[in-house]
C-alpha positions as CSV (number, residue, x, y, z in Angstrom):
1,X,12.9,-44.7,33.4
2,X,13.6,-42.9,30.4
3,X,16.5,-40.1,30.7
4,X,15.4,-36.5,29.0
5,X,17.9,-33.4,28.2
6,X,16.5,-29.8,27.9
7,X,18.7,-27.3,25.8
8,X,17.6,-24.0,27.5
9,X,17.3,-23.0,31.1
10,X,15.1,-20.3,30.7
11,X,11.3,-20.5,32.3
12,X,10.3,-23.0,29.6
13,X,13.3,-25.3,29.9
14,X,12.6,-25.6,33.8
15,X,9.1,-25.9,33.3
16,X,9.7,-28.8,31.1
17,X,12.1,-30.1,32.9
18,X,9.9,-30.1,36.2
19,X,6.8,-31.8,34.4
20,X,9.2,-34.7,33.0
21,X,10.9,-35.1,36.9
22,X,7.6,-35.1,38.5
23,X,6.8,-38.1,35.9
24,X,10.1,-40.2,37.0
25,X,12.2,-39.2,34.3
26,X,16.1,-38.1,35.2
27,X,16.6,-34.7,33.7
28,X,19.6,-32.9,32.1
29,X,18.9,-28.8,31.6
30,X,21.5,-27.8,29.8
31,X,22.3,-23.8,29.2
32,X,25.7,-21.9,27.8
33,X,25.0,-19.6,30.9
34,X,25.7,-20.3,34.4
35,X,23.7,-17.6,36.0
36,X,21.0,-18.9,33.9
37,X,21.0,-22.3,35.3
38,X,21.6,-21.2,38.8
39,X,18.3,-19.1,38.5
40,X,16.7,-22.5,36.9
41,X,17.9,-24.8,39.9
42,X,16.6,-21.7,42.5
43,X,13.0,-21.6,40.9
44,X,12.5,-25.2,40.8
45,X,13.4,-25.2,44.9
46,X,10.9,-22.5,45.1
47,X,8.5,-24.3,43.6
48,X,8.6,-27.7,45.2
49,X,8.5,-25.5,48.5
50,X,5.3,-24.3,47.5
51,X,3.6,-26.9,46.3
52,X,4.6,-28.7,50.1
53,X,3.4,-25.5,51.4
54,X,0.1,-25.6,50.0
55,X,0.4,-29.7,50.9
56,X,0.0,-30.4,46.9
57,X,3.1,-33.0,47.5
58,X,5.4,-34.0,50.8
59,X,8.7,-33.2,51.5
60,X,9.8,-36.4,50.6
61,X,8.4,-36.6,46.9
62,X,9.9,-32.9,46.6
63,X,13.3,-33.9,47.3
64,X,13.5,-36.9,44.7
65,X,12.0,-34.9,41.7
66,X,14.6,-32.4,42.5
67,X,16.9,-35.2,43.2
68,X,16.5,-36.3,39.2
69,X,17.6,-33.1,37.4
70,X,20.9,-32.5,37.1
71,X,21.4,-28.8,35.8
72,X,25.0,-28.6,33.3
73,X,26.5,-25.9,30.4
74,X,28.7,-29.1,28.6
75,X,25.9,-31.1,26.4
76,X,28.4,-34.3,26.5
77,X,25.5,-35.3,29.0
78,X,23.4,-35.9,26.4
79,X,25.2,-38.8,25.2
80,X,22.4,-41.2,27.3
81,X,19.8,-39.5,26.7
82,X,16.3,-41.2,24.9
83,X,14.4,-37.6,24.1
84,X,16.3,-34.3,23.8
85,X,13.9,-31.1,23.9
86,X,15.5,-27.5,22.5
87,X,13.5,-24.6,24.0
88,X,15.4,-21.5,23.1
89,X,15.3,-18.5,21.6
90,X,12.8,-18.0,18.4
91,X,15.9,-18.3,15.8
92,X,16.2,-20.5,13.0
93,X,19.8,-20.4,12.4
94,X,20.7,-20.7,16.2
95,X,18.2,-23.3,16.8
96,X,20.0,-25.2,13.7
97,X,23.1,-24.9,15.1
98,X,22.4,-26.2,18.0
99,X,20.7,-29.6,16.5
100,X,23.8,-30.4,14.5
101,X,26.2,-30.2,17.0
102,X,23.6,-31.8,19.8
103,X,22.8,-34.9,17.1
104,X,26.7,-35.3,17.0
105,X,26.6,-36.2,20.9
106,X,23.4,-38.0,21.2
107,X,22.5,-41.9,20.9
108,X,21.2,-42.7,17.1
109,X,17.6,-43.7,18.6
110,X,17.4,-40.5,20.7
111,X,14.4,-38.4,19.6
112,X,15.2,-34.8,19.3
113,X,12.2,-32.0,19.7
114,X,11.8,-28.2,19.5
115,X,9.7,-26.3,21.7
116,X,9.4,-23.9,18.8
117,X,6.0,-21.9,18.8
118,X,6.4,-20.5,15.3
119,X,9.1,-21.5,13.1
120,X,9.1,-24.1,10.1
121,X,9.8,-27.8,11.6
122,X,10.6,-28.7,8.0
123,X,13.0,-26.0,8.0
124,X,15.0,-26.7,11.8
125,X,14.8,-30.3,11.0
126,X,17.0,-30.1,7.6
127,X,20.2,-29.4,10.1
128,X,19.9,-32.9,11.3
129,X,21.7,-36.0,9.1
130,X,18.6,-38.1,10.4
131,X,15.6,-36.0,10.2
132,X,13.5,-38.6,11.1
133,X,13.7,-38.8,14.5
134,X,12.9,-34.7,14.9
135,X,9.5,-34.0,16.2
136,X,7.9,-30.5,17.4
137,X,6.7,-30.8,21.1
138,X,5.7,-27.2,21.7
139,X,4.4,-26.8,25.4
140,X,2.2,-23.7,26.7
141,X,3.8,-21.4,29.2
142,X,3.5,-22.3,32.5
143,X,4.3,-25.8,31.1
144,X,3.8,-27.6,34.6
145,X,0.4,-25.6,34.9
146,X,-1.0,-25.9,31.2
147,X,-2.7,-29.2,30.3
148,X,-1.8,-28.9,26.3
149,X,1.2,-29.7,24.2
150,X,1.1,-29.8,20.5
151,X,2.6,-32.8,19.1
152,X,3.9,-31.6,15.4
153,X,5.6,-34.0,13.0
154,X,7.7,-32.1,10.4
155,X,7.2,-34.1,6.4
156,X,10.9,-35.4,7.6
157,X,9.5,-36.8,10.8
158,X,9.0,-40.8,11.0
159,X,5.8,-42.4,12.0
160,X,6.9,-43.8,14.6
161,X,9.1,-40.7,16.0
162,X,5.9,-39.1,16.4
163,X,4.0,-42.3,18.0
164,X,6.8,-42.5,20.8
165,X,6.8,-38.7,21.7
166,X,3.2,-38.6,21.9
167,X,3.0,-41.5,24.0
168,X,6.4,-40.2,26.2
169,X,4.6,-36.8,26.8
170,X,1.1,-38.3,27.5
171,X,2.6,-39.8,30.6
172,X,3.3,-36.9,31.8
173,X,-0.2,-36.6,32.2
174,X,-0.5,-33.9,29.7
175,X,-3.1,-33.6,27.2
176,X,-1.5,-33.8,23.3
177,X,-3.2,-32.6,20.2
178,X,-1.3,-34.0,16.8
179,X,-0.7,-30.6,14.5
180,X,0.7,-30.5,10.6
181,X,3.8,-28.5,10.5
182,X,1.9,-25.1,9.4
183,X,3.0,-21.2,10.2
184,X,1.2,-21.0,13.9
185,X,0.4,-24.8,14.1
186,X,-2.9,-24.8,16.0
187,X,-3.4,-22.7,19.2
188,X,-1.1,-19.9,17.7
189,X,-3.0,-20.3,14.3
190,X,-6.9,-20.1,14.9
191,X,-6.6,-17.6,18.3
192,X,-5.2,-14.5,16.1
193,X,-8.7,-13.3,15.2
194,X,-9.4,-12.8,19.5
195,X,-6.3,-10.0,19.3
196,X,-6.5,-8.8,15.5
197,X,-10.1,-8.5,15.5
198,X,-10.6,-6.8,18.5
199,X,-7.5,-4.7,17.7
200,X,-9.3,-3.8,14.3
201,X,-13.1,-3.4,16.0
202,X,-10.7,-0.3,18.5
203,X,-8.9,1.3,15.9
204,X,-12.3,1.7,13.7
205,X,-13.7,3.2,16.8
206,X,-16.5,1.0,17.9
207,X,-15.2,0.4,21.9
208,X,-12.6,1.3,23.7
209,X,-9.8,-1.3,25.2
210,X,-12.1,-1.7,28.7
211,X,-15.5,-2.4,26.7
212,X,-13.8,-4.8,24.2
213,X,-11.9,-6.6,27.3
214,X,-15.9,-6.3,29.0
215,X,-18.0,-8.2,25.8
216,X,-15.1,-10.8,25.4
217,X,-15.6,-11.7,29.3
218,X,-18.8,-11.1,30.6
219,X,-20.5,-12.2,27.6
220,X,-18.6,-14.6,25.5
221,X,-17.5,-16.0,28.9
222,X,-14.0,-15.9,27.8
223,X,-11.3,-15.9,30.8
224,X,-9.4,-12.9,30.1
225,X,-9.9,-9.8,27.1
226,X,-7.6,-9.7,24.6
227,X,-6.1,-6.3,25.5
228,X,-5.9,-7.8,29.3
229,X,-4.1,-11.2,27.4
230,X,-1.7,-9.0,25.4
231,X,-0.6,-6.6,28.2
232,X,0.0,-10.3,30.0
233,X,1.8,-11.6,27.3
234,X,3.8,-8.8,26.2
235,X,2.7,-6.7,23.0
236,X,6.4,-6.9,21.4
237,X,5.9,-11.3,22.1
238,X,2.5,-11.1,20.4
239,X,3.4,-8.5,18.1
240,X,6.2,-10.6,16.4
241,X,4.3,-13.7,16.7
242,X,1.5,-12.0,14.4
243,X,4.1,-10.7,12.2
244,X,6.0,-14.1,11.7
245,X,2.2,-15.8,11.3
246,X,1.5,-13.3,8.6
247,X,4.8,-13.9,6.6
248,X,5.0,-17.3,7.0
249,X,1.6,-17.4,5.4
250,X,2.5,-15.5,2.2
251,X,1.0,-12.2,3.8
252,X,-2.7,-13.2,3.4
253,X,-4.6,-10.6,4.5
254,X,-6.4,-12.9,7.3
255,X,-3.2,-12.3,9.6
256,X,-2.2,-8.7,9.0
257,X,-0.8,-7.3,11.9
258,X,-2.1,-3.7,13.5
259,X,-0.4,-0.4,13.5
260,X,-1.7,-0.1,17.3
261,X,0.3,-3.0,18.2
262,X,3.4,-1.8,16.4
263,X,3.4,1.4,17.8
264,X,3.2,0.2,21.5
265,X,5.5,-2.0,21.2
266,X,7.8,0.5,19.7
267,X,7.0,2.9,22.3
268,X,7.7,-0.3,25.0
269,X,4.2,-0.2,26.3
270,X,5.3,-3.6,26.7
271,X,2.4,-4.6,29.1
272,X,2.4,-6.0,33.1
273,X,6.1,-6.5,32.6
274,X,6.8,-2.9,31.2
275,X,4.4,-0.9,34.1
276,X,2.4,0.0,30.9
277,X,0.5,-1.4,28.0
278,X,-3.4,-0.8,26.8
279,X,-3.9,-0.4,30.5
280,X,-1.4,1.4,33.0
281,X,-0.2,-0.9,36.0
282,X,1.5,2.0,37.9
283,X,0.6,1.9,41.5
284,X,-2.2,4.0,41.9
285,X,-3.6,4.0,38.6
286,X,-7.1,3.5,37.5
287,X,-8.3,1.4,35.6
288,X,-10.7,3.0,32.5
289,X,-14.2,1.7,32.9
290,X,-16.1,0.4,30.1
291,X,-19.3,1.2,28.5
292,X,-21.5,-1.5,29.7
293,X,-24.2,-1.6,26.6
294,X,-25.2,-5.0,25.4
295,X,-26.2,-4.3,22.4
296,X,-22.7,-3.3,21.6
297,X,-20.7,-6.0,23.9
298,X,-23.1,-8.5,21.9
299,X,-21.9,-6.9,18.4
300,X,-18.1,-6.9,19.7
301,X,-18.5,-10.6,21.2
302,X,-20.4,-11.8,17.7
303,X,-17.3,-10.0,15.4
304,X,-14.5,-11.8,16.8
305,X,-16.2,-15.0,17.8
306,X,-17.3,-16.0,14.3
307,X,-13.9,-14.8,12.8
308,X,-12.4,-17.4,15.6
309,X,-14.6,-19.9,13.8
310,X,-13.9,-19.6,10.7
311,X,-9.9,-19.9,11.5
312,X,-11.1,-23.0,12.9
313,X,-13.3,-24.1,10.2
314,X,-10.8,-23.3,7.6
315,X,-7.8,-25.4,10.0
316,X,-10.0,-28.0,9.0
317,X,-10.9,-27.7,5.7
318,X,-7.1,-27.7,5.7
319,X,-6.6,-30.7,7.4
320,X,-4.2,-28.7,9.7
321,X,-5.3,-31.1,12.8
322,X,-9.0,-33.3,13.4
323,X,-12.1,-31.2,14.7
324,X,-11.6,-32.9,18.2
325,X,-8.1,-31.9,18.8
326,X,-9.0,-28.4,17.0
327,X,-11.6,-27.9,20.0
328,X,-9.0,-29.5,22.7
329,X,-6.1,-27.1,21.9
330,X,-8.3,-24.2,21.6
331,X,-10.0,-25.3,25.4
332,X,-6.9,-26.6,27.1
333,X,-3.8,-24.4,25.6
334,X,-6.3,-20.5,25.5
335,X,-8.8,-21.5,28.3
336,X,-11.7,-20.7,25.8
337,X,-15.0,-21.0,27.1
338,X,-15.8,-23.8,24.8
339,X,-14.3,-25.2,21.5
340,X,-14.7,-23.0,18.3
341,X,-16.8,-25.8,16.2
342,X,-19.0,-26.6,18.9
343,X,-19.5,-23.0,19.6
344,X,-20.1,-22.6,15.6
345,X,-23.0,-25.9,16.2
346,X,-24.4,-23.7,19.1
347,X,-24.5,-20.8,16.8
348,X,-25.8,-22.6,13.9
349,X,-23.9,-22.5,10.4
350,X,-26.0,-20.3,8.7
351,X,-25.6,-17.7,11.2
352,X,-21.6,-18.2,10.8
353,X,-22.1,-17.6,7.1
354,X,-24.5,-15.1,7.3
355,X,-22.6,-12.9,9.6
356,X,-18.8,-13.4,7.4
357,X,-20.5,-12.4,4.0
358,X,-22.0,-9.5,6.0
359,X,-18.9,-8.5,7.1
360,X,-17.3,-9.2,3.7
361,X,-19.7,-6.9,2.0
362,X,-19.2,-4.3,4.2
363,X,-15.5,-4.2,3.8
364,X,-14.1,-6.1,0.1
365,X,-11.2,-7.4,2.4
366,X,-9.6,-10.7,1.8
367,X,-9.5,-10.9,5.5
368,X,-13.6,-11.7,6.0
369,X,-13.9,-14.4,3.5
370,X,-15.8,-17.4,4.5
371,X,-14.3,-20.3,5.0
372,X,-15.1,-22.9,2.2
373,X,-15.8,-25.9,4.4
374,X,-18.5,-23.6,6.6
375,X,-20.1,-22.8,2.9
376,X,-20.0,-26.2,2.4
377,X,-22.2,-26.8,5.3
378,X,-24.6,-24.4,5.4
379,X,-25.2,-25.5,1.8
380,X,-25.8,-29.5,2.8
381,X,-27.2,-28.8,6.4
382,X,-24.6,-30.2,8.1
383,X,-23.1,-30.0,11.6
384,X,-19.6,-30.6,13.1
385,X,-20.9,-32.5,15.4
386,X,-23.9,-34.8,15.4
């Protein structure tokens, strides 16, 4: 079996670590920080005892994937190893740094990957001498849990680099959707409509938080609302994530970030893990109720859904990924109800169109223009799919 190192002990690292393991793989987590990694080896033991508990595995199939990861802070255990995955903090010059010197130690045929969610590949991959054997592999949080990981080659990136990680990470019975290397790649690309949107729709005072978090669930089916997704997430993770999105794409107005969102995060209404965010989690606290009209929720629901379709449409148009693994990523890596461009089929593209120029008329923003490919469409009848 392959051998696999993970720079980063963090909740990421071990989840990475724990899907490669339960594949066969030996595994090195590596981390500068032995509390750290002593946290690392303790969840992992947690885990395997509960998925025994809950007779998921035996005892006996516990004991060897824990058996096959070795938990270390010197990276000269490395030197064997045939894929090395960085999951880190979001910093360019620290993740550079820690390429070059890893590249140093490593094998010339070992692939090396970042777990980065936001950054330029392009740009981490420049600290290697042999940028051709870098690769994105950026897994959703919990990685054992979450079926998708975006494979993302970086222009640097070798054909066959990218052939060899998708096919090492497919056997780990995960689900992989090939991404160009742009701000946001897919999932973190075409979902910021489902929090800007709806952050927009609250602070022109159409709904409250509750009634917003009501339309998205109870009648576009999704899983959670986006001001129930943000508080889980962390309004200072998504905030940045926004605000890196919105640079990285020369500040077109599609991706502006919200003064609401700024100014809980800066008053660390953090969310769940604060005690406070859109919603208070304070024991005892009630939550607000929302207003439960339908011909609102409906106009709520229809806002951010075809703004979610047009990112979508316009990742095509771009070439950004195929209109398969466009639907996959958004399915498998959000949990939406259904992918975007079959929804957009559903909805008809003439109602997509219609309802974006309506929207564009009503406000002269940048932000509601259509995407060319759905104009496209509408104008030669055409479907995504047949």
């Amino acid at each position: 079996m392959p051998k696999l190192s993970v720079i980063g002990a963090g909740t990421m690292g071990t989840g990475i670590a724990q899907v490669a393991a339960t594949a066969g793989w030996d595994v090195v987590i590596n981390d500068t920080n032995q509390e750290i990694l002593e946290k690392s080896s303790a969840s992992l033991v947690k885990v395997m005892n509960r998925l025994v508990e809950k007779e998921k595995i035996d005892q006996a199939t516990a004991d060897k994937i824990l058996g096959r990861i070795d938990f270390t802070d010197d990276q000269q255990y490395f030197e064997d190893s045939d894929l090395v995955i960085e999951a880190i903090v979001e910093n360019i010059d620290i993740k550079r740094k820690v390429f070059a010197a890893v590249e140093k130690i490593v094998r010339e045929d070992t692939i090396i990957a970042s777990n980065t969610s936001s950054l330029s590949l392009a740009s981490i991959g420049a600290s290697l001498e042999n940028s051709s054997r870098f690769v994105g592999i950026h897994f959703f949080n919990p990685a054992p849990l979450m079926p998708l990981v975006e494979i993302i080659p970086a222009v640097q990136t070798a054909d066959e680099t990218t052939k060899q990680a998708k096919e090492w990470v497919d056997s780990w019975k995960k689900l992989t959707v090939l991404a160009k290397d742009t701000p946001g790649f897919i999932v973190n690309r075409v979902a910021r409509p489902f929090y800007g949107e709806s952050l927009r729709m609250y602070e022109e005072g159409i709904a409250d938080f509750a009634t917003i978090d009501w339309a998205m669930k109870e009648l576009g089916g999704f899983r959670m609302g986006p001001f129930e997704l943000m508080d889980f997430i962390g309004n200072d993770i998504n905030y940045t994530v926004t605000e890196t999105v919105f640079q990285s794409f020369f500040y077109d107005p599609r991706y502006r970030p919200s003064f609401t969102q700024k100014r809980m995060s800066e008053a660390g209404f953090l969310g769940r893990k604060s005690g406070r965010g859109y919603y208070n989690y304070a024991e005892g606290a009630t939550k607000p109720e929302p207003a439960k009209d339908e011909v609102l929720g409906n106009k709520i629901l229809n806002r951010a859904l075809v703004m979610l379709i047009n990112e979508a449409a316009d990742a095509l148009f771009l070439n950004i990924a195929s209109r398969e693994d466009i639907d996959t990523a958004m399915t498998k890596g959000v949990n939406y109800p259904k992918g975007l461009l079959k929804w957009a089929d559903e909805k008809g593209i003439n109602w997509c169109v219609e309802k974006l120029d309506a929207l564009y008329e009503e406000y002269r923003e940048d932000r509601y223009r259509c995407s060319p490919l759905l104009r496209r469409m509408n104008k030669e009848n055409q479907r995504f799919y047949s």
